[in-house]
Each structure stands twice: as structure tokens, then as C-alpha cells.
N, C-alpha and C positions, 0 to 999 in steps of 0.2 A: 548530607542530611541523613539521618541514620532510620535504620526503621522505621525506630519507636516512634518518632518525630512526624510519620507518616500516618499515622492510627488515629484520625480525628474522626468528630460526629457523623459528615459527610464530605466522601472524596469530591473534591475541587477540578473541574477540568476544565482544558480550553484545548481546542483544534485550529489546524491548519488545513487547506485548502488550497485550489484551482479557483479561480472565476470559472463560474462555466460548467462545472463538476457538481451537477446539483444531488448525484448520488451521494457525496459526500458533503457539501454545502449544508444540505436540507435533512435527506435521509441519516444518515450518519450523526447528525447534529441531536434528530430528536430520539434518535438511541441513547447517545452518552447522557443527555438531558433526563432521559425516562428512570436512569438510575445513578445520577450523580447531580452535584451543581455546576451544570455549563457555565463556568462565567466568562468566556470570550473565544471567539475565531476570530481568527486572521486568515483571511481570503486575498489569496495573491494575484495582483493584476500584473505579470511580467511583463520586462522590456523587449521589445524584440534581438535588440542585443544577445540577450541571455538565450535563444532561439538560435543564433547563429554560433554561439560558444559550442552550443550541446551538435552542431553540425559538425563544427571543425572537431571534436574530441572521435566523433565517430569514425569522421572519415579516417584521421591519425589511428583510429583503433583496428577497423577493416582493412583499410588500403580503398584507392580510389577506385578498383574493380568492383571491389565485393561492394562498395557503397552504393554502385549503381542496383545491388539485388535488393537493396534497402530503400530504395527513388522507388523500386518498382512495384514493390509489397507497398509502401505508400499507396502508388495510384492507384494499384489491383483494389487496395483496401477502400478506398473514397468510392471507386466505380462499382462496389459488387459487394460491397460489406458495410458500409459506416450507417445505412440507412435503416438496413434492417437492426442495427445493436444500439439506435438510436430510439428504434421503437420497444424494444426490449429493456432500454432505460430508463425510458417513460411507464412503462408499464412495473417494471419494480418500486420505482417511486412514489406510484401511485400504492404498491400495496406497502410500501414502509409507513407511510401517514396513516392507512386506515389499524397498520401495527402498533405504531407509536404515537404520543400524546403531541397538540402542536406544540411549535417551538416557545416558549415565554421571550419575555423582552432580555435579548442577551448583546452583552458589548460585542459590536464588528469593526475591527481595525482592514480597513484596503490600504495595500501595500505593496512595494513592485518584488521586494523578498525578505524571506523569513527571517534575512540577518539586519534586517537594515536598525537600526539605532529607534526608530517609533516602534520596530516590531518587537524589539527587546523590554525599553520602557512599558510599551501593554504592557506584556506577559508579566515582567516583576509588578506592576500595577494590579493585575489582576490574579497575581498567586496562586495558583496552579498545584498541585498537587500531582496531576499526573497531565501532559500535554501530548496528545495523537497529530503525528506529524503522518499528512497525507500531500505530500508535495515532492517535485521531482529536486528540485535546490537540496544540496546535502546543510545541514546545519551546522555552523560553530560552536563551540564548545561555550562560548559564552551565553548562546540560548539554550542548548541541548539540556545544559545545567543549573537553568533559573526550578524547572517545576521541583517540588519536595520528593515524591521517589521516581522522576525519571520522566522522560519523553521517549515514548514507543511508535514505532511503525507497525504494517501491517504488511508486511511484504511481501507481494505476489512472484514465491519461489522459496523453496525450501533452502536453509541454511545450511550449512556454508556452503551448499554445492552452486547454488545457484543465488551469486549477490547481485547487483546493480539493479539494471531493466529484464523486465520480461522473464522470470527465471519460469512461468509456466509454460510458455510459449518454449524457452531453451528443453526442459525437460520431456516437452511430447518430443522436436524435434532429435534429440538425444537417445528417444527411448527408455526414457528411466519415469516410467509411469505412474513409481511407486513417490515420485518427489513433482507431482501436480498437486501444489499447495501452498497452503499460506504460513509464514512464519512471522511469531509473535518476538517480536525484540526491544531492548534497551538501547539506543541508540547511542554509540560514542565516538570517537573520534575517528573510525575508520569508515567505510562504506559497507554495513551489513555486518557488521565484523560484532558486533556486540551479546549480550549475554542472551539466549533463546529461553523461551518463556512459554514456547508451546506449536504446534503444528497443528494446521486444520486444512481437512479439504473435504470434497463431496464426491457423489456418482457424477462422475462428468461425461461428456459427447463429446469426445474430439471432432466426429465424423458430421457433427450439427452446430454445433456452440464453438464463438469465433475465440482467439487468444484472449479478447476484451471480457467478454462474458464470463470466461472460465475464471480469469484473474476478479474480477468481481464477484462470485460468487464463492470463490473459497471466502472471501469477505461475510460478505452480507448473508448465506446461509449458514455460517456461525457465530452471529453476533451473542446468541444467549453467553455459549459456551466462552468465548471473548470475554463479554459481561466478567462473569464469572472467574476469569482470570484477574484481569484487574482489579478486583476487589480482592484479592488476597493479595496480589501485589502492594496495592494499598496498606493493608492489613499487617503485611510484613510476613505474610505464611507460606508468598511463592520461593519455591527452588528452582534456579534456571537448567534447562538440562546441560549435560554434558555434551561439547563434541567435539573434543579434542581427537584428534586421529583423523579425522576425514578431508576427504578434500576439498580444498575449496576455490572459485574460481569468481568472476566478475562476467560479466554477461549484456550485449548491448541490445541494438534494434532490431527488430525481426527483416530476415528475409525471404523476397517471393519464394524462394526456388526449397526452404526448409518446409515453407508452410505448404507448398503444395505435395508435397513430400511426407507434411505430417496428416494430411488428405486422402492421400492415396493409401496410408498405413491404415488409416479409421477406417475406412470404408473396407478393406479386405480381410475387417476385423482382429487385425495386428495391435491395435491399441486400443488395453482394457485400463477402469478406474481402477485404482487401488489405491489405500489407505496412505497418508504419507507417512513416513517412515521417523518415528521417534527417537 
């Protein structure tokens, strides 16, 4: 579909989703709705199968050593972190509602993933224009391809350095302070591999504010500027940048032994915010 084909009255959108992710579910929903027509989400209810895939790739990815420093950052995180980022989630939510207008009556498709045959039907059904894939499932070229200019992520880690999971949580741990951020892209056939569209991040706390919080709020403290991207996307006015030359890598689950590492660097004020890098 060619630009121009892309420049109607009002951009068309539909999102993707977690069950359960009401920052994105709800919040995120009545953003794109505040300045577009929402016409459908699809909220994925996974099989636990799909649970145990994403285990065996890790461990294949680590080695069965290092998988146990990923068991362990798990527990550390449920016993000493998930409660507090649960009330910090609540509490953004609450201020995205009193930011954004409620939701109107928009088509919801439940479904176990974003490929499955009811999830493709939707989306050609409801015509899309531009579709925000917020899910951990990589997508088919058969869906990736239904919206008129493109289906985008919002991916928590600068491109190309840091693709897959986690690239904020890799970048403190790494020390590259200057790629704690969020990269705006065209999704294609690779994983992260596709045309960048823009970087955003904020003043972030390593030494206070958990991987979860910081990955969310390169989010959700730049939605204007987002906004405002995608509508020139839409429009046919964005350029993606270049970045060709640099490195680039794939990046998995956090471990204990990084995070507490990237803890010890916060606090001896070793790790400062800095702008991510264009």
C-alpha cells in the first residue's frame, strides 16, 4: 500500500494486547482512541503451551546455568518487587483516565494469538490503517501486512542494539545509559529488525524505579510525542532514520545477578539518565 493510499480523513487503528495488561488494555486503548478511530483490540488470552516454548528458547539461549540466574531474578522479583510495580500500575492508570477520554464501544476479539485465522479475519474486517502490536508472540507476515501503512511496536530498548526482551534492563546492565529507551518501528519479518521511526526516553532512577517501570514509562511518558509521530506516518511525512553501521544484537530475560549489579552501580551514582541516542 503506498503512502498516498495512507492519507484518509481519520487514521484507523486497532491494537494488540495481554489479558491482564490493563496499562495497555485500557490506558493505551483511550490514548490511540483520543486521536484516532479505535476500531478493534485483540486481547490475547495464551495457551500455556506458548509459556513453556518461550522457557525452552531461553534456556537453549543461556545454557542451563545461567537459566537458573533467570529462576532467581523471577523469585527475587515476585518476593521484593511485583507488589510495589503493581501499585505504581494502578496508580498510572488511574492518572491515564483522568488524561484521556473513556473508551467508546470498540470491537474486542479474545484470542489464544495474534496469528491465529479469527485474529487475521478481525483485523482485515476491521481495516486498520495503522495496528500497535503490544505482545510478546512475534507476528506473521500475513498479519504484520493486513494494516494500510504498517503495524508498529513500541519497544522497550533502543534499536538495533538492543532487540528481543528487555533491551532497557540489558542497557543499564551493559552500561550504555545513553540507549534506556524506547524505539518506535515498522515491524517485519525479523525480530526488531525493521525501519526506526524514532527514540524516546525520560529522567529515569535506576537506583529507585524497577526494569518494569522504566520499560513503561519510556512508553507512556511520551505518548504525545508517539501521537505525533504516527500521524505523519499516517500522512506519508515520516522518514525512518538510519542505522545502518551499528550493532546489533537480540537480548533475553533479566538476571538476578545483572540486576543487582545494576543496583549497586545506581546507588554509587555510576548510572546517570541520558537522552537515547538518535
Amino acid at each position: 500500500m503506498s503512502e498516498e493510499q495512507c492519507q484518509k480523513s481519520t487514521m484507523r487503528t486497532l491494537l494488540i494486547c495481554h489479558e491482564g495488561a490493563e496499562l495497555d488494555r485500557e490506558g493505551l486503548a483511550r490514548w490511540l482512541a483520543s486521536f484516532s478511530d479505535l476500531v478493534g483490540i485483540i486481547v490475547l488470552r495464551e495457551k500455556p503451551q506458548r509459556m513453556w516454548r518461550r522457557i525452552k528458547r531461553e534456556m537453549k539461549r543461556v545454557g542451563p546455568v545461567r537459566f537458573l540466574d533467570v529462576l532467581a531474578f523471577r523469585a527475587y522479583y515476585r518476593m521484593f518487587l511485583a507488589a510495589r510495580d503493581r501499585a505504581w500500575e494502578e496508580n498510572r492508570l488511574k492518572s491515564l483516565r483522568t488524561q484521556y477520554p473513556t473508551l467508546p464501544e470498540v470491537p474486542v476479539l479474545f484470542t489464544h494469538s495474534p496469528n491465529s485465522p479469527e485474529a487475521e479475519q478481525f483485523i482485515r474486517d476491521r481495516a486498520p490503517d495503522v495496528m500497535i502490536a503490544r505482545c510478546k508472540t512475534l507476528l506473521k507476515e500475513n498479519i504484520f501486512s493486513i494494516p494500510r501503512c504498517g503495524t508498529f511496536v513500541m519497544h522497550p530498548g533502543i534499536c538495533p542494539e538492543y532487540r528481543n526482551a528487555h533491551g532497557c534492563f540489558w542497557a543499564l546492565a551493559n552500561g550504555d545509559t545513553d540507549k534506556v529507551g524506547m524505539t518506535l518501528l515498522r515491524i517485519d519479518k525479523g525480530v526488531d529488525t525493521g525501519p526506526v521511526y524514532g527514540y524516546y526516553g525520560y529522567d529515569y532512577d535506576a537506583a529507585r524505579e524497577s526494569h518494569v517501570v522504566i520499560q513503561y514509562r519510556v512508553v507512556l511518558d511520551n505518548l504525545p510525542a508517539i501521537r505525533d509521530k504516527l500521524l505523519e506516518i499516517y500522512r506519508g511525512e515520516a522518514v525512518p532514520l538510519e542505522t545502518k553501521g551499528r550493532e546489533s544484537a537480540t537480548w533475553g530475560q533479566p538476571w538476578l545477578s545483572r540486576y543487582l549489579r545494576i543496583k549497586r552501580r545506581a546507588k554509587r551514582g555510576l548510572v546517570q539518565s541520558r537522552t537515547p541516542s538518535q
